[in-house]
N, C-alpha and C positions, 0 to 999 in steps of 0.2 A: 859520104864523100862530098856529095853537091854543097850540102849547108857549109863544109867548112871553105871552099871555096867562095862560096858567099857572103861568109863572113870576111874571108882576108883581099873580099873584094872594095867590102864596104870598109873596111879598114884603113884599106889603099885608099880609095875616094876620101874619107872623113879624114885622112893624114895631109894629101891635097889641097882639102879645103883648109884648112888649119895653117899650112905652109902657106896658101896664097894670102890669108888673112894676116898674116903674122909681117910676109912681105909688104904688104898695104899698108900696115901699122907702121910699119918706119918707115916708108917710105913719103909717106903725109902726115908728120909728126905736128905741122903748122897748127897753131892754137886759132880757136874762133870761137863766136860768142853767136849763139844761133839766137837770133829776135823774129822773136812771132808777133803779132799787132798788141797780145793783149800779154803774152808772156816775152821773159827774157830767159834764158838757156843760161847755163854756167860755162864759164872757160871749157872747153875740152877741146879735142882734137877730132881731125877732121873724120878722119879713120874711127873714130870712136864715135862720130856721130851715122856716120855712116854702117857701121855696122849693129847701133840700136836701130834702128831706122828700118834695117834691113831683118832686125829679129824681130821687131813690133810687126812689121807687112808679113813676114811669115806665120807668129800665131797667130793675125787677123785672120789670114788666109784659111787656115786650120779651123778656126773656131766656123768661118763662114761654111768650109765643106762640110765638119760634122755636123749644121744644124740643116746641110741640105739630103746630108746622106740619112739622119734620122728622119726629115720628113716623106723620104722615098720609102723607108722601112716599114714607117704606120703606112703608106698607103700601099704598099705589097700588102701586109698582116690583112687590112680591112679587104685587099680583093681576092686573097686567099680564102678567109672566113667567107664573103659573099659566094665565090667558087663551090664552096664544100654544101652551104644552103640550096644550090642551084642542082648540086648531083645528089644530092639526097630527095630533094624534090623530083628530079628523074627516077633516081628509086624506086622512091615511093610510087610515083604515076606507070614505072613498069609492075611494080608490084600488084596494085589495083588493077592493072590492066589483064594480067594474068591469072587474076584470082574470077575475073567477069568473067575472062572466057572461057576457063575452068569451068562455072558453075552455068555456064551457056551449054555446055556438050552435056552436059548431063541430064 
């Protein structure tokens, strides 16, 4: 029950953004010519640059988090691994210790 609620949430939302984008589109139909210092842009529409603009900034964004969310990963993995060498090395140092004073009472 919850997921489909979920879905016909984000349904709604993505219908939204799509209605709002679709309004913007005619609403800034006005052509321009976007100049960069070393490039020139082709005729488009303002709405049409503004919504590349705004897709380019979002997978930037994307690409930035996942290369920050995999370097948090390796470095969980590495302090996990270091973790497990650190209680096995307790182990062991209870282990020895148990087996001295074992052989102490005897």
């Amino acid at each position: 029950m919850l997921k489909w609620i979920k879905r016909a949430a984000l349904f709604c939302v993505l219908a939204l953004f799509l209605f709002i984008g679709i309004f913007f589109a005619i609403r800034n139909g006005q052509v321009m010519t976007l100049d960069l210092v070393l490039w020139q842009g082709p005729e488009l529409s303002i709405a049409l640059y503004m919504i590349l603009s705004f897709a380019v900034g979002a997978v930037l964004t994307l690409i930035a988090s996942s290369l920050l969310l995999l370097r948090s990963d390796r470095c969980v993995r590495k302090q996990r691994k270091q973790l497990e060498r650190q209680q096995s090395e307790i182990d062991n140092l209870r282990k020895a210790s148990l087996s001295t004073e074992l052989a102490e009472r005897e």
